[in-house]
C-alpha positions as CSV (number, residue, x, y, z in Angstrom):
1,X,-27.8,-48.6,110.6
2,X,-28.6,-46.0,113.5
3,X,-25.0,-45.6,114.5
4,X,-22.7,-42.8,114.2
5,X,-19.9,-44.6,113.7
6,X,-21.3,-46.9,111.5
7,X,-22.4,-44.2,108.6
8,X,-18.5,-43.2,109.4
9,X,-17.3,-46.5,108.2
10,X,-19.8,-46.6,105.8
11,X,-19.3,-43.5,103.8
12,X,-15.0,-44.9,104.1
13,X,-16.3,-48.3,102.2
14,X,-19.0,-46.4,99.9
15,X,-16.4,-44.4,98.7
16,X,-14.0,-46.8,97.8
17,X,-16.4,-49.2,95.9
18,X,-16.5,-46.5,93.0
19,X,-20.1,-47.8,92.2
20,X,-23.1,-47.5,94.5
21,X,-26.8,-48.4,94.0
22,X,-29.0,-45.7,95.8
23,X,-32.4,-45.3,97.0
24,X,-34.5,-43.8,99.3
25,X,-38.4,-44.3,101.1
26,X,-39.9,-41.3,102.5
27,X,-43.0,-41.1,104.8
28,X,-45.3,-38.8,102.8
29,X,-48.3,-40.8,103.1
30,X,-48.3,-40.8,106.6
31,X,-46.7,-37.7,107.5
32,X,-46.7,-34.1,107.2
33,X,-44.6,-32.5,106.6
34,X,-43.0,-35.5,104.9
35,X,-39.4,-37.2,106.4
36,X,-37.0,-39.0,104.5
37,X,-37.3,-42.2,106.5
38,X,-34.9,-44.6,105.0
39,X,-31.5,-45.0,102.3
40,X,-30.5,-48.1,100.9
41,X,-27.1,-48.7,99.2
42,X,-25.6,-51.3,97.9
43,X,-22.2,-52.2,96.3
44,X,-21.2,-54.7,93.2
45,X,-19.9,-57.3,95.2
46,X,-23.5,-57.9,96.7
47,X,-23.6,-55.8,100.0
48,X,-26.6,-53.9,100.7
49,X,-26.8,-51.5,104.0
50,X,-30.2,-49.9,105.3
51,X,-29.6,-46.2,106.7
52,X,-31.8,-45.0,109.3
53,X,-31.7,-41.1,109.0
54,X,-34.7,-41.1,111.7
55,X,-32.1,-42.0,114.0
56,X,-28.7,-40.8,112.4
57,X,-29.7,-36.9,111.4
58,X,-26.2,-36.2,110.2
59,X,-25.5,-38.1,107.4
60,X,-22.4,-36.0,106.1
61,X,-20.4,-39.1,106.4
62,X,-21.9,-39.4,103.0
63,X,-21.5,-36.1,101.8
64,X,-17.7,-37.0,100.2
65,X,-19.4,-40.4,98.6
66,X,-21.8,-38.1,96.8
67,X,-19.5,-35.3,95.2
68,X,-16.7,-37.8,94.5
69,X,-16.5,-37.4,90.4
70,X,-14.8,-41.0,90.9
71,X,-17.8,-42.6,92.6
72,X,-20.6,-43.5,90.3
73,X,-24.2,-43.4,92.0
74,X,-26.6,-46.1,90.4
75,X,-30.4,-45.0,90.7
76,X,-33.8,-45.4,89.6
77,X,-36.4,-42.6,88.5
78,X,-33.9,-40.9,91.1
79,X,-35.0,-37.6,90.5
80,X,-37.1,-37.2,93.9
81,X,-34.4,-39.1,96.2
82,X,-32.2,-36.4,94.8
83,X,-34.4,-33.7,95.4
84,X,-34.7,-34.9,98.9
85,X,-31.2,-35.0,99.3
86,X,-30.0,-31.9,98.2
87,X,-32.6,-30.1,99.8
88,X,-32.3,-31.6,103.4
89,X,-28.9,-32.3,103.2
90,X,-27.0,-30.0,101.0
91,X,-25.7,-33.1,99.5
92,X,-24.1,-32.0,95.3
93,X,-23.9,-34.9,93.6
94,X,-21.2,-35.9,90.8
95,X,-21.2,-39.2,88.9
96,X,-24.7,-40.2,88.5
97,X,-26.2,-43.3,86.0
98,X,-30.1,-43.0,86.4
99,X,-31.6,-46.3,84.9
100,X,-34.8,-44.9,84.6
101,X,-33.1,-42.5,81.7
102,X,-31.3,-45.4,79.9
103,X,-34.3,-47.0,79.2
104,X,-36.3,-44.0,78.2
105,X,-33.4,-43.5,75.9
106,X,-33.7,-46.8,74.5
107,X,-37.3,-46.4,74.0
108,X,-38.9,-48.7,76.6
109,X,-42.5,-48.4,77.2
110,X,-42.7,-49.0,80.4
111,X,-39.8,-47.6,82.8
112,X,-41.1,-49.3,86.0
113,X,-38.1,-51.0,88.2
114,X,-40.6,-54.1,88.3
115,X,-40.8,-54.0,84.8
116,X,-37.1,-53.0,83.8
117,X,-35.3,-55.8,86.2
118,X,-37.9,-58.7,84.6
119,X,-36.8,-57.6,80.9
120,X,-33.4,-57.2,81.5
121,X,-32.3,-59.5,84.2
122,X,-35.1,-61.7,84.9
123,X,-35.4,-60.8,88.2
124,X,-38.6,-60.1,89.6
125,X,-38.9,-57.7,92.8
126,X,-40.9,-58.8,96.1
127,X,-44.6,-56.9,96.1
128,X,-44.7,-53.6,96.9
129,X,-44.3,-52.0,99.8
130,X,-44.9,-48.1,98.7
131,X,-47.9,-47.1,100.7
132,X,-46.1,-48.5,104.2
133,X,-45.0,-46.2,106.7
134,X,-41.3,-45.9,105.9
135,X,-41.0,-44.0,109.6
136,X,-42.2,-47.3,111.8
137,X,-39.7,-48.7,113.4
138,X,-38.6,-51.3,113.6
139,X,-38.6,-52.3,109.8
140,X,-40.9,-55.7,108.7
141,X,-39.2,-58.5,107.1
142,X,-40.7,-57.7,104.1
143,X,-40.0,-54.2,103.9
144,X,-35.8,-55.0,104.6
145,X,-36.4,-57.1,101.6
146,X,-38.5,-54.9,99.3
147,X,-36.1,-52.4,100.5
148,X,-32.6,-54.0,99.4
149,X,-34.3,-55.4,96.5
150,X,-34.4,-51.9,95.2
151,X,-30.7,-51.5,94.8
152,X,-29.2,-55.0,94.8
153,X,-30.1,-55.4,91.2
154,X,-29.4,-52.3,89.8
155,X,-25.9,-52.8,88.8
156,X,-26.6,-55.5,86.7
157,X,-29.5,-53.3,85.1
158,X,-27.2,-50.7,84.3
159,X,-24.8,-53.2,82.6
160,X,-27.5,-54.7,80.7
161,X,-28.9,-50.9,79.8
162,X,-24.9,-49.5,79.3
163,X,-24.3,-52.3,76.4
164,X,-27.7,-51.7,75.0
165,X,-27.3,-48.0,74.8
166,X,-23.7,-48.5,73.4
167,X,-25.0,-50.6,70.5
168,X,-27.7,-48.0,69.7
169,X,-24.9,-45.2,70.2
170,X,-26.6,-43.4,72.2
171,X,-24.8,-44.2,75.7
172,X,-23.2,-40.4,75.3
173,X,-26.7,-39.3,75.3
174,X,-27.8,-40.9,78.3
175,X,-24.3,-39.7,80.1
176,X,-25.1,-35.7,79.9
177,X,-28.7,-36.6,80.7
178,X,-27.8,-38.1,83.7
179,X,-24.6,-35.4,84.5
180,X,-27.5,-32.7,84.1
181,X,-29.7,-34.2,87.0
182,X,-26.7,-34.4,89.1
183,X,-25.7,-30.9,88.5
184,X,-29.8,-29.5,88.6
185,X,-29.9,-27.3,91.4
186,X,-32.9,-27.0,93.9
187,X,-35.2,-24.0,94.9
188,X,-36.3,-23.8,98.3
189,X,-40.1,-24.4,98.6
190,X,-41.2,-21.2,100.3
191,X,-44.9,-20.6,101.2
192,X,-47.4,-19.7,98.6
193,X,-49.8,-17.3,100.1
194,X,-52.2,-17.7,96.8
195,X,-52.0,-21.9,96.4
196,X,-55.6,-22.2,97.3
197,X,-56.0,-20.6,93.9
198,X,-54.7,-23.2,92.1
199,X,-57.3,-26.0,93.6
200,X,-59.3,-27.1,90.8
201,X,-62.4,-25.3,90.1
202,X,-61.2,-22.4,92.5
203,X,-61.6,-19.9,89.8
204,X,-65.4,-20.6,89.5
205,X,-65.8,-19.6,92.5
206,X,-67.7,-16.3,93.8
207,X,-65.8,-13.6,96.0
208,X,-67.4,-15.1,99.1
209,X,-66.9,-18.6,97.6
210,X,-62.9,-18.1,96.8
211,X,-62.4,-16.0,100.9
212,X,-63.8,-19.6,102.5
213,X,-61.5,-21.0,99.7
214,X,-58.5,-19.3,101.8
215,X,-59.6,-19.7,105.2
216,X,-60.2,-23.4,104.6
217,X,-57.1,-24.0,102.5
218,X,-55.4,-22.2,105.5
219,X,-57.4,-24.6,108.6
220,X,-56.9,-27.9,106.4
221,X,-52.9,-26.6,106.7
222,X,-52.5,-26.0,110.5
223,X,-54.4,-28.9,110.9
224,X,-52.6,-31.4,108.8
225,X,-48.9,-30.0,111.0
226,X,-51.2,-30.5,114.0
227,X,-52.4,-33.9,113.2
228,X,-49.1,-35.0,111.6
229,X,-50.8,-36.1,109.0
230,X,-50.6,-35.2,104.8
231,X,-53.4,-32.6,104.3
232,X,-55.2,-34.7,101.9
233,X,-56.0,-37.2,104.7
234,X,-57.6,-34.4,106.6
235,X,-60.0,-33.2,103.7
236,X,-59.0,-33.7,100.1
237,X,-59.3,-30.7,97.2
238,X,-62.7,-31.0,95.6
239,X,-64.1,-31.5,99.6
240,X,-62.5,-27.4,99.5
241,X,-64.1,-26.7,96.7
242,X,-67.2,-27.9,97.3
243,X,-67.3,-25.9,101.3
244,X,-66.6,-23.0,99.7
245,X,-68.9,-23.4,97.1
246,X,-71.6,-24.6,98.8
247,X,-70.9,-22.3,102.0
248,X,-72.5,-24.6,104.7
249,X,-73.7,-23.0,107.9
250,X,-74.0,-26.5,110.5
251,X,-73.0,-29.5,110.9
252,X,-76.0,-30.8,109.3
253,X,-75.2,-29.1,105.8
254,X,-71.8,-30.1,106.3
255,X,-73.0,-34.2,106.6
256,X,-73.9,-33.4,102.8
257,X,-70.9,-32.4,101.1
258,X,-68.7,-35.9,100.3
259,X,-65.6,-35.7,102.0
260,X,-67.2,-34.5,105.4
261,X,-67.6,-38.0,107.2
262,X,-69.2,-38.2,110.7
263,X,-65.5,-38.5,111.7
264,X,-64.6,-35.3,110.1
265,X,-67.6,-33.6,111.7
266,X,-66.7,-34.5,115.2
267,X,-62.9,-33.9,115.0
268,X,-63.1,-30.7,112.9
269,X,-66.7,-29.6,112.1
270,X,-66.6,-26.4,114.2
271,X,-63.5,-25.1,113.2
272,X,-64.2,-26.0,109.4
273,X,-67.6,-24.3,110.3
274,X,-65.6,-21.2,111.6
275,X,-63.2,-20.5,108.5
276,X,-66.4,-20.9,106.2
277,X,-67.7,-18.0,108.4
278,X,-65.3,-15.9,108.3
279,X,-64.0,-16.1,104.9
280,X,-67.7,-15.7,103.8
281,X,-68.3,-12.9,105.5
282,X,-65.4,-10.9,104.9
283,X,-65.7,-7.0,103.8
284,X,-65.2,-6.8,100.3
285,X,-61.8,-5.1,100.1
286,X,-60.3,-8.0,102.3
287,X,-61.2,-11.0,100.2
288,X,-58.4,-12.4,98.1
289,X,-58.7,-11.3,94.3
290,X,-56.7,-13.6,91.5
291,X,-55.0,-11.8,88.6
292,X,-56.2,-13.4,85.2
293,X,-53.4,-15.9,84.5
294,X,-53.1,-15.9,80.9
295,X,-50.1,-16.1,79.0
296,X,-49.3,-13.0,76.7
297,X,-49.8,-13.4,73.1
298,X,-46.7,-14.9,71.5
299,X,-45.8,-13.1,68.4
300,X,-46.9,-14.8,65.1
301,X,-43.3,-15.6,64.1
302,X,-42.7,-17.4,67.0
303,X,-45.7,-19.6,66.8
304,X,-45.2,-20.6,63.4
305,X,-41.9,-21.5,64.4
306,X,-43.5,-23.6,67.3
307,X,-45.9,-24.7,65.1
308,X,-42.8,-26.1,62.9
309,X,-41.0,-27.8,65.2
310,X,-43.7,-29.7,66.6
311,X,-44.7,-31.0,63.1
312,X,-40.7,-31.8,62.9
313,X,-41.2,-33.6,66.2
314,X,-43.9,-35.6,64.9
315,X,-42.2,-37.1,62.4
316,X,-38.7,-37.5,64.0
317,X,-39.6,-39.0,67.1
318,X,-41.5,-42.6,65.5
319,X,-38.2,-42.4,62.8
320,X,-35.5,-42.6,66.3
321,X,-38.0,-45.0,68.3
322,X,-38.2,-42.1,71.1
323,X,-41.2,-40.4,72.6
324,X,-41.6,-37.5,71.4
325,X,-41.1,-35.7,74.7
326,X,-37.6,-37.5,74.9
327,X,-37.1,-36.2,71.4
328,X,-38.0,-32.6,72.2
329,X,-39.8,-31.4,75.3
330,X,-42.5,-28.8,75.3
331,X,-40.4,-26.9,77.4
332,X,-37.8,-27.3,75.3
333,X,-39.9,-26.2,71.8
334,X,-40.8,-22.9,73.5
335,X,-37.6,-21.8,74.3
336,X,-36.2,-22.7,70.6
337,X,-38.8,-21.1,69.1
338,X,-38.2,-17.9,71.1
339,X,-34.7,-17.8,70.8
340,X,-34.9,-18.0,66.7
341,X,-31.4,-19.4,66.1
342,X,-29.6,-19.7,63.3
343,X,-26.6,-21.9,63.7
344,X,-25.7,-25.0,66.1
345,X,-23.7,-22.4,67.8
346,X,-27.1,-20.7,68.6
347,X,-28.8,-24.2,69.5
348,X,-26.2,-24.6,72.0
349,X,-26.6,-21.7,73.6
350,X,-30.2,-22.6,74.4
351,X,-30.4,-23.6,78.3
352,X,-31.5,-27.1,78.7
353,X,-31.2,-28.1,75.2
354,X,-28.2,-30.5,75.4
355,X,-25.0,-31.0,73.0
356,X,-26.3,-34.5,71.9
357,X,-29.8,-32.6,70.6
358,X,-27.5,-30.7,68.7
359,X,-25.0,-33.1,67.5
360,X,-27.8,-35.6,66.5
361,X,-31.1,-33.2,65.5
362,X,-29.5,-29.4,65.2
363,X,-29.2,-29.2,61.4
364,X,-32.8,-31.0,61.0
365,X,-34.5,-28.6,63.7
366,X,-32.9,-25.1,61.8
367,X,-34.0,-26.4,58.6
368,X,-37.7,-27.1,59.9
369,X,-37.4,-23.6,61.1
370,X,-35.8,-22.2,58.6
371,X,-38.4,-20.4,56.6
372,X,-39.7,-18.7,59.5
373,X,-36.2,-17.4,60.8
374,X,-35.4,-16.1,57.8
375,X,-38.4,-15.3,56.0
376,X,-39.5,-16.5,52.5
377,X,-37.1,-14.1,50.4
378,X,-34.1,-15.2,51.9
């Protein structure tokens, strides 16, 4: 669909089919900085539309399908085509059934669509067509089909997943899951003059070392919006690393660090060459210096609180058939164990925590902290 009028008409039917099976391919592996390059719905009765946003970049014909509390979106592992959509789009979304989440809920091992549809509706999807570029036009046969694939099944999935969760009562669960993904908002991704820092083994570097570190980190960037092409597939992290460890003076020195092939060389030997050189050579008070990253100590109450709730994890999660990340996040641990409540009516307040944690685990969590909140003479 590449029409105007078309994604008018669309978002009129969309909306009235109250249930809508979503997806979206994206042309990261080719492309930088990355496009959304195609959406695919489709509706219960079996029709399936391709959206070309290439073509069409105003989609708020869809805007009303999207916020309409009334007009449930069916996804998979939908938490990137989300992302995308809110952030390019401005899109909010409303009613939202992730699939991906019902299963993890029902303690499925393996959460892949592939895997998912042959368990639960015996369907099994065409091969895989993740690594295409999602931005050629026109479309392959066999990407329209790996494409529609994707959503034409997913109703059926959900009904499957709905009745399973239901008997396991823990479709209410999956519901405010999938209501707080709708409702997460998203940061704007603004330029981080220190993410050369966080390349592995940057931090080993010397002074001179971690200034190429920059200046490369900084080339491989204006190269990759040059090139059009994802800044991995111009020179990959621990090819970084090792130029600015190594600090190569020629093209012959470069010829030795893996990552730097002939074709490299010839495109961008000098100009890799020329941010070693300066970066390298930079006066002292100019080169970048990283503040020590550690976390501050956490007071001893609040590890052994931590320290509680993990050993409570441990034992809950294998007793509910959950992982115990499902159970209990990390995230989630540290914030609990900071916040030392008391009551449910403490637990609740917790950000991110979630009323079914609450309802199903509260009075289990307080007593596993218990002894630390309120000390052994209480």
């Amino acid at each position: 669909m590449r029409a105007a009028a078309d994604l008018e008409r669309l978002g009129t039917r969309l909306r009235a089919a109250r249930e809508v099976a979503l997806d979206t391919e994206g042309d990261s592996l080719h492309h930088y900085p990355e496009r959304l390059a195609l959406l695919q719905f489709a509706e219960r009765a079996g029709e399936t539309w391709l959206v070309d946003p290439l073509a069409l970049p105003d989609l708020a014909p869809l805007a009303p399908v999207f916020a309409d509390a009334g007009v449930l979106i069916i996804v998979h592992a939908g938490d990137n085509d989300l992302v995308q959509l809110k952030r390019r789009y401005r899109f909010s979304f409303a009613g939202l059934f992730d699939t991906s989440i019902a299963a993890r809920f029902l303690g499925v091992p393996a959460l892949g669509l592939d895997v998912l549809l042959t368990r639960y509706v015996g369907v099994e999807l065409p091969p895989s067509r993740q690594k295409d570029d999602w931005s050629a036009r026109p479309l392959s046969p066999a990407q329209e089909q790996y494409a529609v694939a994707d959503v034409r099944h997913l109703f059926e999935l959900k009904d499957k997943l709905v009745a399973e969760l239901g008997r396991a009562g823990r479709l209410a669960w999956v519901e405010e899951e999938c209501a707080a993904l709708a409702a997460q908002p998203v940061q704007e991704r603004a330029p981080d003059p220190d993410a050369f820092a966080g390349l592995k083994g940057a931090r080993e570097l010397s002074p001179r070392g971690l200034a190429a570190l920059r200046g490369l980190y900084e080339l491989r960037e204006t190269l990759a919006l040059r090139a059009d092409r994802p800044p991995f597939k111009i020179l990959g992290n621990e090819t970084l690393v090792r130029l600015a460890g190594e600090l190569p003076s020629d093209r012959e020195a470069l010829a030795r660090i893996p990552g730097c092939t002939p074709r490299v060389i010839e495109r961008w030997g000098d100009a890799i060459l020329a941010a070693i050189r300066t970066g390298a050579t930079l006066d002292e008070a100019a080169r970048p210096r990283l503040e020590h990253r550690g976390r501050p100590p956490l007071a001893t109450a609040v590890r052994r609180r931590i320290e509680a709730l993990r050993a409570w994890r441990t034992e809950a999660a294998p007793r509910v058939g959950l992982e115990a990340g499902v159970v209990l996040p990390n995230r989630l641990i540290g914030a609990v164990a900071e916040a030392a409540p008391r009551t449910t009516s403490d637990l609740l307040a917790i950000d991110g925590l979630r009323r079914w944690r609450v309802e199903v685990f509260g009075d289990e969590l307080l007593r596993a902290m218990a002894p630390v909140v309120r000390g052994p003479s209480s």
